[in-house]
N, C-alpha and C positions, 0 to 999 in steps of 0.2 A: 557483809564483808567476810565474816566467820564460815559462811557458805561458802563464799568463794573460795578463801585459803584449802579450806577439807577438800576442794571439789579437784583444784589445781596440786595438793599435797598426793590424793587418790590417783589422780591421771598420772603424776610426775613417780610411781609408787606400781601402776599397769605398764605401763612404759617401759620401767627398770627390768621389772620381772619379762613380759614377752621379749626385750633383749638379751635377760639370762639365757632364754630360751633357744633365740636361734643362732646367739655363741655355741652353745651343745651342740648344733645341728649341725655347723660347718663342718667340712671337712677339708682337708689340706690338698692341695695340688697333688701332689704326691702318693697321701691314702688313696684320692680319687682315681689314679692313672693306676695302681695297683688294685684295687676293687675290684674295676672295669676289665683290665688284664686276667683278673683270673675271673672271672665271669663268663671273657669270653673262651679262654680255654676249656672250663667245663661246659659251654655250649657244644663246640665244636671237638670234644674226647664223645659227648654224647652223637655228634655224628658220626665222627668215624666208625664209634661203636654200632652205627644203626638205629639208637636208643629215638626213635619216634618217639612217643610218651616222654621222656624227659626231655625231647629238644622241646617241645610244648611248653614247658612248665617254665620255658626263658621267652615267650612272648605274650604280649597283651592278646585280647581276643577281639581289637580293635586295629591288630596289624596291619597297616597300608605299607607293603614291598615296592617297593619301584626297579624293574628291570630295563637298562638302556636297550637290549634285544627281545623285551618281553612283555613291557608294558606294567600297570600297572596290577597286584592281585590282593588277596586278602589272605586271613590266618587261614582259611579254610581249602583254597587253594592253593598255598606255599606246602602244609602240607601233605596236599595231594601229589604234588609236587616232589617231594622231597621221597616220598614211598616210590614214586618211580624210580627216581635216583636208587635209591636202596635195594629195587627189584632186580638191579641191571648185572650181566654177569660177570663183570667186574667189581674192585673194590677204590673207590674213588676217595683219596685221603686228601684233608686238606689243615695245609699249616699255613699258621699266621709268617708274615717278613716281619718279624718281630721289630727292626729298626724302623719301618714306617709306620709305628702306631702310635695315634696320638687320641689323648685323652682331652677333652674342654669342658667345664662345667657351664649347665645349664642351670640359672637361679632360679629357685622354685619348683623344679623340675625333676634333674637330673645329670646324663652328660651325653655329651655325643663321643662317639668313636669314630675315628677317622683312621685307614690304613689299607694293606694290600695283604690277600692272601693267594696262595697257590693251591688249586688241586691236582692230585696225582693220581695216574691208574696205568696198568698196564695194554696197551692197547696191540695187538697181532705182534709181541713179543718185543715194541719198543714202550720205553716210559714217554707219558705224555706228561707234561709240565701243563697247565695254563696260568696267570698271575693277573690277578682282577682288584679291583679297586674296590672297598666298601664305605657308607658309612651308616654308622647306626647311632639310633637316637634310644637310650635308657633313659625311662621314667623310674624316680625312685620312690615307691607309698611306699612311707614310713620302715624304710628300712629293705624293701622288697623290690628288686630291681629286674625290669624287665624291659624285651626292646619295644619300643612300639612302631617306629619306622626305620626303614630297610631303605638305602639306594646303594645299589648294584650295579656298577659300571664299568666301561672301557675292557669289553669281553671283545 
């Protein structure tokens, strides 16, 4: 019986502490939609800038992209992808609709990003607009948040 009590006092004692633990971890609705918000701005300031190497350093090397006009590719592809884009003789900028972004948390995981961006460029001296739908899925290790899937739609 004194077995018992220590065995159930030890569990009831593990229990307490791993919940201190993932109290710590939460983060607020809020944190999380600001987080992700400027995560993804410093993704996309590193495109506009051209910055290959650091758009890198914000995906997994397990990246599955999904394109509705493209099909499906990998990190390796996206940015071969993406050096084209950057070789091209214009400058393609693209900003988030910042009213349609929405943040959701993923338990365990991370979050998904859900929203609409715009790329710009000047094309035979008029602006071209286009406005595209995303969303992306951020895994968070331990602090380090990166995307690992892409769908890219309604182009």
């Amino acid at each position: 019986m004194k077995n018992l009590v220590l065995f159930l006092l030890g569990m009831f004692i593990y229990a307490s502490a791993v919940a201190q633990n993932e109290k710590k971890e939460v983060i607020s609705e809020n944190e999380l939609f600001n987080k992700i918000a400027i995560l993804d701005s410093l993704l996309f300031n590193a495109y506009n800038s051209k910055n290959l190497d650091l758009m890198k350093t914000f995906f997994t090397k397990d990246l599955e992209w999904y394109q509705d006009n493209g099909g499906l590719i990998n990190f390796e592809q996206v940015f071969i992808n993406f050096q084209s884009i950057f070789n091209r003789d214009y400058d393609l900028k693209r900003n988030l609709v910042k009213e349609s972004l929405e943040v959701h948390p993923i338990k365990g995981y991370g979050a998904i990003e859900i929203g609409k961006h715009q790329f710009k460029h000047i094309e035979n001296g008029k602006l071209e607009i286009g406005t595209f739908k995303f969303i992306m899925i951020w895994k968070n290790d331990h602090g380090n948040w990166k995307i690992s899937r892409v769908i890219s739609y309604d182009h």
